[in-house]
C-alpha positions as CSV (number, residue, x, y, z in Angstrom):
1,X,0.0,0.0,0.0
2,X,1.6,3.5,-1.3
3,X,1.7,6.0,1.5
4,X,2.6,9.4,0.5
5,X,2.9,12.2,3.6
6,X,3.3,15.4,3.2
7,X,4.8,18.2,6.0
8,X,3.3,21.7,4.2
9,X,5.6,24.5,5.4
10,X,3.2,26.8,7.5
11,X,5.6,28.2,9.3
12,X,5.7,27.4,13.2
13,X,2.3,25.7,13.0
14,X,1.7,22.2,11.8
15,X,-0.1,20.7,8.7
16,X,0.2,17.0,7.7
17,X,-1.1,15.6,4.1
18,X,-1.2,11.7,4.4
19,X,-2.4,10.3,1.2
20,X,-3.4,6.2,1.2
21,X,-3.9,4.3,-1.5
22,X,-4.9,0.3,-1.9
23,X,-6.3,-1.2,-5.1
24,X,-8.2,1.2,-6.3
25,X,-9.0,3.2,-3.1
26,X,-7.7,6.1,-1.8
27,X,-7.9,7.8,1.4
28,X,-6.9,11.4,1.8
29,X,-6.2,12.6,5.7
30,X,-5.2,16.1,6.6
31,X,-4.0,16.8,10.4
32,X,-4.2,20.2,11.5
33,X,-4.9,22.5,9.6
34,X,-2.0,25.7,10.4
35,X,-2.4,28.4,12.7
36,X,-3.8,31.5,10.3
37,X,-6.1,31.6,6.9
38,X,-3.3,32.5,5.0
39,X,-1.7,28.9,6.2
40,X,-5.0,27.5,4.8
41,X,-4.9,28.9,1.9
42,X,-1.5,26.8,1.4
43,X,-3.3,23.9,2.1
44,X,-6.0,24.5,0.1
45,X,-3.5,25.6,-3.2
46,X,-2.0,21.9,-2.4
47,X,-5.2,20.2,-2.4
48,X,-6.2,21.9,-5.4
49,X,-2.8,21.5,-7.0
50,X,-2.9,17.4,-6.6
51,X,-6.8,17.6,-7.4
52,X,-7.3,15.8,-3.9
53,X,-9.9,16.4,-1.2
54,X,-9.5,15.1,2.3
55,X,-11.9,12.8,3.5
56,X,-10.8,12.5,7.1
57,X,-9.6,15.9,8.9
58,X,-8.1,15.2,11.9
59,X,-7.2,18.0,14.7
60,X,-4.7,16.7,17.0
61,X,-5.3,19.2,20.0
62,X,-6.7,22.6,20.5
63,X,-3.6,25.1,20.0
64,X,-4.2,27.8,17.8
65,X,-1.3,26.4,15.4
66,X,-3.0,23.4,14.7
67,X,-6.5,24.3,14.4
68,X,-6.4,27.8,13.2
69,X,-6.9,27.3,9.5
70,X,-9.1,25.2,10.1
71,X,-12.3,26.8,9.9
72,X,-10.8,28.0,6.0
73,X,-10.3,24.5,5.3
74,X,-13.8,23.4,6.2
75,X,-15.3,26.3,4.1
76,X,-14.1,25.1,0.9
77,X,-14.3,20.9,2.0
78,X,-16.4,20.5,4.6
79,X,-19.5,19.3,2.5
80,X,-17.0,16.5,0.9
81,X,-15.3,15.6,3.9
82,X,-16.4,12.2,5.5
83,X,-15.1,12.4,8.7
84,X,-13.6,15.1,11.3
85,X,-11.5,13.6,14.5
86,X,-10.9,16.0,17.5
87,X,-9.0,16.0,20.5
């Protein structure tokens, strides 16, 4: 099974791309989603860049730098987005 993972540079905050793949299904997972819009907009570029959508988010704890962008993030996904995991 092909595991890609991705560390996005958003500064001093954290955002994780982990892309799965068996057969022909895929799973996309983002973790954290930065600290400020501007860090979600990175993401989102990404995302849009590799044509993927995440269909688990997952917010590891409730820092700023981890779920800041988050709420950006959700705007533009959160209708395709299968499932959200919080601390």
């Amino acid at each position: 099974m092909p595991i890609k993972i991705r560390m996005l540079n958003v500064g001093n905050a954290d955002a994780i791309i982990i892309e799965l793949e068996k057969a022909s299904k895929k799973l996309t997972l983002l973790v954290d989603g930065g600290e400020t819009k501007e860090h979600a907009d990175k993401i989102i570029a990404y995302l849009d860049n590799k044509g993927i959508v995440p269909n688990i988010l997952i917010c590891t704890h409730l820092h700023q730098d981890h779920i800041g962008g988050l709420p950006f993030v959700l705007g533009k996904y959160g209708k395709k987005i299968d499932q959200i995991w919080a601390h």
